[in-house]
Chimera marker file (.cmm) of the C-alpha trace (Angstrom):
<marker_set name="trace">
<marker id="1" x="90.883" y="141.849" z="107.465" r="1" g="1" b="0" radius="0.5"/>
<marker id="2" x="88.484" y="140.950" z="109.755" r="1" g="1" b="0" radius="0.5"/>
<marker id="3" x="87.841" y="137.538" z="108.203" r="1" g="1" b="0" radius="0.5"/>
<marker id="4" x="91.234" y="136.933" z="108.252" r="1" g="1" b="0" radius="0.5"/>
<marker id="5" x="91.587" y="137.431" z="111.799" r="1" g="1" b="0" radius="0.5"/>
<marker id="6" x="88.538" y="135.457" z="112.688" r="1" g="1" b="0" radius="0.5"/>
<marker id="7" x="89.796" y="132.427" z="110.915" r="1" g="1" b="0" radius="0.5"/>
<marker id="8" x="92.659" y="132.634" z="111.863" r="1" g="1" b="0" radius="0.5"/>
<marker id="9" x="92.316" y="132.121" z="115.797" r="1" g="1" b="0" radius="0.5"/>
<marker id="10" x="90.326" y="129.183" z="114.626" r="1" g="1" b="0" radius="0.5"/>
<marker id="11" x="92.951" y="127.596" z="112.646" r="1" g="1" b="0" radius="0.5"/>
<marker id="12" x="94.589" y="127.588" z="116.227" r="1" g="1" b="0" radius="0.5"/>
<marker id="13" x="92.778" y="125.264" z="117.913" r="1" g="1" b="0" radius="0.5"/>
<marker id="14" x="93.193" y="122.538" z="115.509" r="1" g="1" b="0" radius="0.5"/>
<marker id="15" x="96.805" y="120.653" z="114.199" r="1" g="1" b="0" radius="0.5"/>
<marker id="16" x="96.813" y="119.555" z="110.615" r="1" g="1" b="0" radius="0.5"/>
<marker id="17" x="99.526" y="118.544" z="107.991" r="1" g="1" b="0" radius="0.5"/>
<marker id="18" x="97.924" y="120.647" z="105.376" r="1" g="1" b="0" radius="0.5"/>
<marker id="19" x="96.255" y="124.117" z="105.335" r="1" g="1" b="0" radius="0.5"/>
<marker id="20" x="93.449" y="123.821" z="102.656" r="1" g="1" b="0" radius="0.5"/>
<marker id="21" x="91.673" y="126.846" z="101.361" r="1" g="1" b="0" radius="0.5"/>
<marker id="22" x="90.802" y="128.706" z="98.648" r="1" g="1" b="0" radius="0.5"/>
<marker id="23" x="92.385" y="132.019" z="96.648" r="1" g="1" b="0" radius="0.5"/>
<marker id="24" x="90.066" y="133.820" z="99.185" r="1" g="1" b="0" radius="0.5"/>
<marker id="25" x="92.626" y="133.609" z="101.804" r="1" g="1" b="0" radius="0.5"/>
<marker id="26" x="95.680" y="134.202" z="99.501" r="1" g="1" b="0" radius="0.5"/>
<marker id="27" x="97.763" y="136.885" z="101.460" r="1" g="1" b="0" radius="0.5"/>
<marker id="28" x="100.882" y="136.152" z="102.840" r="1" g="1" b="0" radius="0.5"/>
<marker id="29" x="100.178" y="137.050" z="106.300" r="1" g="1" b="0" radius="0.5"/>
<marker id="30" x="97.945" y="133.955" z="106.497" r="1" g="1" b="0" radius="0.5"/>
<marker id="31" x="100.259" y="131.659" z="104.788" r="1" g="1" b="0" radius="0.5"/>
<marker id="32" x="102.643" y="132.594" z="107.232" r="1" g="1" b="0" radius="0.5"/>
<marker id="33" x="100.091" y="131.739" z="109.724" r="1" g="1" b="0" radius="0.5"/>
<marker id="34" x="99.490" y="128.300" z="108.918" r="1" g="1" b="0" radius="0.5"/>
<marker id="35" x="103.421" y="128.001" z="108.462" r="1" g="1" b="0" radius="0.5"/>
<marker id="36" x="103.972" y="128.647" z="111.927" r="1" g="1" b="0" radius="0.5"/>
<marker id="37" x="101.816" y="126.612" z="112.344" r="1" g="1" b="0" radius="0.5"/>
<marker id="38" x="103.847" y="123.500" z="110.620" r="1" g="1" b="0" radius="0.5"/>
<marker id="39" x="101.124" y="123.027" z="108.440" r="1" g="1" b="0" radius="0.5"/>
<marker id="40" x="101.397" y="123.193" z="104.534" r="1" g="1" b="0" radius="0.5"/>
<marker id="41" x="99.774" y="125.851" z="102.926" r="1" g="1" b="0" radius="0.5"/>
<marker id="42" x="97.840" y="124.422" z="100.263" r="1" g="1" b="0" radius="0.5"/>
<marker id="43" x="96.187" y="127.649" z="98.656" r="1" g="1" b="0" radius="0.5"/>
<marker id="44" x="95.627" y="128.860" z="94.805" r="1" g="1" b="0" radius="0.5"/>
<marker id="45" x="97.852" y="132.337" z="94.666" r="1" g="1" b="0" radius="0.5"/>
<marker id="46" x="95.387" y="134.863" z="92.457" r="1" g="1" b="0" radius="0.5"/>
<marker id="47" x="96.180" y="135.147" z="88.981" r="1" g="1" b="0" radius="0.5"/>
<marker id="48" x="97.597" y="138.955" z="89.180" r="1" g="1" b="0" radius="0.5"/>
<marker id="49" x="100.121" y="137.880" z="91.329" r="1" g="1" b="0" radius="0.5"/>
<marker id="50" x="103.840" y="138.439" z="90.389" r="1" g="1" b="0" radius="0.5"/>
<marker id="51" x="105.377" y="135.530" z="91.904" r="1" g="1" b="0" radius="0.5"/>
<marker id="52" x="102.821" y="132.417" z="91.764" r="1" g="1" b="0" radius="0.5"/>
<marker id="53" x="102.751" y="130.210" z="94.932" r="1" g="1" b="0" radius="0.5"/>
<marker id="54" x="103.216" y="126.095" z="94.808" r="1" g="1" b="0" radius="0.5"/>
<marker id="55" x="100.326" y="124.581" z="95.684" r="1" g="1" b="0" radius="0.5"/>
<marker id="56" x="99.740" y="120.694" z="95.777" r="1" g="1" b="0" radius="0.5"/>
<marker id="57" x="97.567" y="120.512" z="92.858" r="1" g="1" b="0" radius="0.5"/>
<marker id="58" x="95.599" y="117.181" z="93.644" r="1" g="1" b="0" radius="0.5"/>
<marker id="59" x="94.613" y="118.392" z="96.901" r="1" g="1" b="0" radius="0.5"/>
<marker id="60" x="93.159" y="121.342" z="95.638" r="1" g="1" b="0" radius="0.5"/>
<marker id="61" x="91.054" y="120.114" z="93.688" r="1" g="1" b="0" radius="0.5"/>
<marker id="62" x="89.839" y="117.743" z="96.625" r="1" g="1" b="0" radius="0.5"/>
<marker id="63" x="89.102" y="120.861" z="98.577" r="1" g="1" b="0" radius="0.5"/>
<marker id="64" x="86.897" y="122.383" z="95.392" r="1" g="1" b="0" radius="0.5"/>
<marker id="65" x="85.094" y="118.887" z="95.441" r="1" g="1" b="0" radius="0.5"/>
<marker id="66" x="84.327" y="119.093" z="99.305" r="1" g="1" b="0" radius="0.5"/>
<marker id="67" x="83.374" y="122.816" z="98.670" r="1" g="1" b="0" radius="0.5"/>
<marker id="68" x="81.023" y="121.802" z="95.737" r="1" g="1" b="0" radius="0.5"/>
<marker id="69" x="79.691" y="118.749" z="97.865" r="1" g="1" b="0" radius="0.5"/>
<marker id="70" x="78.769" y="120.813" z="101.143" r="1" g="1" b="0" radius="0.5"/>
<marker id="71" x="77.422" y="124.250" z="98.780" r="1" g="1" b="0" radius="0.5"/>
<marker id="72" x="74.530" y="122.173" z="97.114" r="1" g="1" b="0" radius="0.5"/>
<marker id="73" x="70.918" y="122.538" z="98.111" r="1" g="1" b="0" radius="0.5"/>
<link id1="1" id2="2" r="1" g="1" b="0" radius="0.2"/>
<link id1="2" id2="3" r="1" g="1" b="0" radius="0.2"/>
<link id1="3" id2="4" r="1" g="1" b="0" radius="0.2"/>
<link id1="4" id2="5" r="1" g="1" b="0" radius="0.2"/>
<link id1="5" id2="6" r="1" g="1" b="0" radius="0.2"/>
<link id1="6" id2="7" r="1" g="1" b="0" radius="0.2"/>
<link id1="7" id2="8" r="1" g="1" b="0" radius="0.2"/>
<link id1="8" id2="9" r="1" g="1" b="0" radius="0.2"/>
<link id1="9" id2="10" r="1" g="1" b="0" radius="0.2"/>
<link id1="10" id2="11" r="1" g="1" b="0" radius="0.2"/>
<link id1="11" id2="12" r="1" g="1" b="0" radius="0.2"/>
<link id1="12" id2="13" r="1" g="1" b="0" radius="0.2"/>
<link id1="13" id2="14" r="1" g="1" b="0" radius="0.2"/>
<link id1="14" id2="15" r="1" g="1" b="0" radius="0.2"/>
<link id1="15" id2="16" r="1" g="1" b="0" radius="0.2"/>
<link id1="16" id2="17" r="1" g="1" b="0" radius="0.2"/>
<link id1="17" id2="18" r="1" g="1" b="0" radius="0.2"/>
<link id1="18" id2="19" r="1" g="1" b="0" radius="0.2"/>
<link id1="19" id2="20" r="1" g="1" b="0" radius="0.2"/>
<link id1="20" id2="21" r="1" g="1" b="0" radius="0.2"/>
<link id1="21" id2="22" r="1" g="1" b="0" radius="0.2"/>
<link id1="22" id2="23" r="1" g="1" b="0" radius="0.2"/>
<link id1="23" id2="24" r="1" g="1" b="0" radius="0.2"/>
<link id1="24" id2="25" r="1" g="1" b="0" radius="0.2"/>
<link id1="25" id2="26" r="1" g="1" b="0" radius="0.2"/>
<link id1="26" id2="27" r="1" g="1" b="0" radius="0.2"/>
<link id1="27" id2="28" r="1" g="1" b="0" radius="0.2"/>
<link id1="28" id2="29" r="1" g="1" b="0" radius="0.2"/>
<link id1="29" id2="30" r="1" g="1" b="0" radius="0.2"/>
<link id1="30" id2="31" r="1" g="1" b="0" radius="0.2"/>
<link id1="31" id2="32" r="1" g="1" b="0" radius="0.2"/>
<link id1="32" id2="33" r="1" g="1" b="0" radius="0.2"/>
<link id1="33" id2="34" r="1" g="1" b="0" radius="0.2"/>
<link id1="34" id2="35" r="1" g="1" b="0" radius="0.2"/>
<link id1="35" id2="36" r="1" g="1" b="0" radius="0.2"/>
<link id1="36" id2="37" r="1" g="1" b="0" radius="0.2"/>
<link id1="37" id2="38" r="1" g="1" b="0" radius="0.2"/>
<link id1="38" id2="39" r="1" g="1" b="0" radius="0.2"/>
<link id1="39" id2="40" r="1" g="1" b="0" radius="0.2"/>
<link id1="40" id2="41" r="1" g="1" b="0" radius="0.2"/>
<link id1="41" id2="42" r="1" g="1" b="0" radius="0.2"/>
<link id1="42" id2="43" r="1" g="1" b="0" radius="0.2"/>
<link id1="43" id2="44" r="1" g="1" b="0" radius="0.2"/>
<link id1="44" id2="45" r="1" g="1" b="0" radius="0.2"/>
<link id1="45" id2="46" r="1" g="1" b="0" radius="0.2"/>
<link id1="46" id2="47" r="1" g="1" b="0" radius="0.2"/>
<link id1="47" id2="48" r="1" g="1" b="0" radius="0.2"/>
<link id1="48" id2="49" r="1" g="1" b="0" radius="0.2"/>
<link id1="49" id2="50" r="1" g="1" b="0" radius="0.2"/>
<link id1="50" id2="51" r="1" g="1" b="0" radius="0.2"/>
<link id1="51" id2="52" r="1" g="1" b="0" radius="0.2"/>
<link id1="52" id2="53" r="1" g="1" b="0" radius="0.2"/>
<link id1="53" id2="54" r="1" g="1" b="0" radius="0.2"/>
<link id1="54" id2="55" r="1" g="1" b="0" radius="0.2"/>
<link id1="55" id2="56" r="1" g="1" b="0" radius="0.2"/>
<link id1="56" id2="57" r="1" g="1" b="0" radius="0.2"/>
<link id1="57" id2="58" r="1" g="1" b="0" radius="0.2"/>
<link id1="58" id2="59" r="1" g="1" b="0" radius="0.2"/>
<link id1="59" id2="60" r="1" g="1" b="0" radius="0.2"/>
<link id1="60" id2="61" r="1" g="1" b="0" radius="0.2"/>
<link id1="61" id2="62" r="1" g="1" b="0" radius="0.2"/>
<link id1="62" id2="63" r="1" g="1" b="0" radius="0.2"/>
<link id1="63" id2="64" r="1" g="1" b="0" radius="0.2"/>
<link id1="64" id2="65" r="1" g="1" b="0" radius="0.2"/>
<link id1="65" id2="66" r="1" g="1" b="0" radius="0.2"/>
<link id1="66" id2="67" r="1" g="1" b="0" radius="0.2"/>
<link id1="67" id2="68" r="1" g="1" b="0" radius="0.2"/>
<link id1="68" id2="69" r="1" g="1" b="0" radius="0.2"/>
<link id1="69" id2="70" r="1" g="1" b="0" radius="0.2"/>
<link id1="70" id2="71" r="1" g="1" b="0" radius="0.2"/>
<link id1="71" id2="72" r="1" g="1" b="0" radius="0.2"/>
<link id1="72" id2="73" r="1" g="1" b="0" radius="0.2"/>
</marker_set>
């Protein structure tokens, strides 16, 4: 939990439409988060999960290209 509560008083200092990150940061606690925050969540619920979570497809897949772009050497 402590990365969760790290990022998350980050995610306070900035406003954004959309919420982008990865399954990492799946629990509901920080979806809630960046719904009070009147963002949109846009995270990939993990595979086990019993109820799978919308995401906005497109965008995801945006955030894996950013990811892939700033992660080479």
């Amino acid at each position: 939990m402590v990365i969760y509560l790290k990022h998350q008083n980050l995610i306070e200092k900035f406003k954004a439409d959309k919420g982008i990150a990865d399954k990492t940061y799946y629990r509901n606690a920080f979806i809630e988060h960046i719904s009070e925050q009147k963002s949109t969540p846009v995270i990939l619920s993990k595979r086990n999960r019993k109820i799978l979570r919308y995401y906005d497809t497109p965008m995801y897949k945006k955030r894996h290209l950013i990811e892939y772009f700033l992660n080479r050497n």
